[in-house]
LONU-969629 format. One line per 3 residues: number of its first residue (from 1); their letters; for each residue x, y, z of C-alpha. Coordinates in nm, 4 decimals. Layout:
<pts>
NUM) A) X/Y/Z; ...
</pts>
This chain:
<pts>
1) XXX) 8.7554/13.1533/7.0163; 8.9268/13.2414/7.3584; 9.2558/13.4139/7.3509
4) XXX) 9.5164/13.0992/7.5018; 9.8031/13.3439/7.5258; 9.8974/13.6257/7.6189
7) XXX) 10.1955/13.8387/7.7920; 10.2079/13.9592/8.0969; 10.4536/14.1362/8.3540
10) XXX) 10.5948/13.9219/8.6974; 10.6581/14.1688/9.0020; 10.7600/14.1322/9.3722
13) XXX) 10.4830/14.1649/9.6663; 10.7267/14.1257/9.9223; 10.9546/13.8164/9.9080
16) XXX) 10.7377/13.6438/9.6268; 10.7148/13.6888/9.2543; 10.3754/13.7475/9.1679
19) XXX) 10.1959/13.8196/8.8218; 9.8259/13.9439/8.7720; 9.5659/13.7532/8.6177
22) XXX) 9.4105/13.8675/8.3118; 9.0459/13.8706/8.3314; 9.0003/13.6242/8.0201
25) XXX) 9.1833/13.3479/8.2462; 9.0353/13.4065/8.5732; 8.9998/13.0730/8.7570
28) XXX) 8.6803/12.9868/8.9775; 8.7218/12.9836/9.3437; 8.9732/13.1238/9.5594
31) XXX) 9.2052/12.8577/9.6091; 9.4268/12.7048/9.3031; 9.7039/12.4224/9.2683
34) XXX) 10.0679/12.5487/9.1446; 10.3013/12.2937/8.9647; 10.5954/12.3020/8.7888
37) XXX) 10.6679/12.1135/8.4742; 11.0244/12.1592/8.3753; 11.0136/12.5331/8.3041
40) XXX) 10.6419/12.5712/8.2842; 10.3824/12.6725/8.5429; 10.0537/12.5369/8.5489
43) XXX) 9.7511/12.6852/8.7600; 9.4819/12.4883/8.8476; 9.1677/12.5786/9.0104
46) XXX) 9.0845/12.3783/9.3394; 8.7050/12.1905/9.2936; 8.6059/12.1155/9.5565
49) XXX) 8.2750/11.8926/9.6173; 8.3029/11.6926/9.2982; 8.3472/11.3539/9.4458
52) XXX) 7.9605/11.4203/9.5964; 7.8132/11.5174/9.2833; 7.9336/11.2422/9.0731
55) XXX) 7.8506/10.9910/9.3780; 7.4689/11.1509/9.3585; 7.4712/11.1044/8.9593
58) XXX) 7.5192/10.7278/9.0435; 7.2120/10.4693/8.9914; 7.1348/10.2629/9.2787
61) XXX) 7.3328/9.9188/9.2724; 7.0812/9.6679/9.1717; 7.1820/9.3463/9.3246
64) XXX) 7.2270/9.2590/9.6633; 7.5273/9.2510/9.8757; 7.6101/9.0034/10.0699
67) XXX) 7.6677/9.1145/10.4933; 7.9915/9.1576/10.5448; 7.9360/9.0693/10.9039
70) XXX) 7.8428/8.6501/10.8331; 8.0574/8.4020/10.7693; 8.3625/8.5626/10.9212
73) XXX) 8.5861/8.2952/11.1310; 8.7513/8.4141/11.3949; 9.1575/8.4057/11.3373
76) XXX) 9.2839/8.1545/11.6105; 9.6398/8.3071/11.7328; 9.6089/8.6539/11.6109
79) XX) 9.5751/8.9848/11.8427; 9.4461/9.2307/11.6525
</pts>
């Protein structure tokens, strides 16, 4: 099992304060998402391209849709 703590020491580069990342929790990527939750800080990685891959694990729609180009009435009186 994977350590899920562990200390570390906050320093200043420049005007931020900054901490180093132990290689155990190394995120992928090089972009994350920082929130605060009361006095907690949460990292998250940044996926990116996950909408696509879950679109392409998708079976084709079986039934037909209907054109959403028939039928339509134009609306007398409105400017669009």
């Amino acid at each position: 099992m994977a350590e899920t703590e562990r200390h570390v020491r906050l320093f200043r580069n420049g005007r931020n304060q900054a901490l180093r990342i132990p290689r155990e929790f190394e995120l992928e990527g090089n972009e994350a998402i920082l929130r605060k939750e009361g006095d907690r800080l949460v990292i998250e990685p940044v996926r990116k391209g996950r909408l696509l891959a879950l679109l392409a694990s998708l079976e084709p729609l079986e039934e037909n849709l209907p054109d959403v180009d028939e039928d339509l009435t134009p609306l007398d009186g409105v400017e669009l």
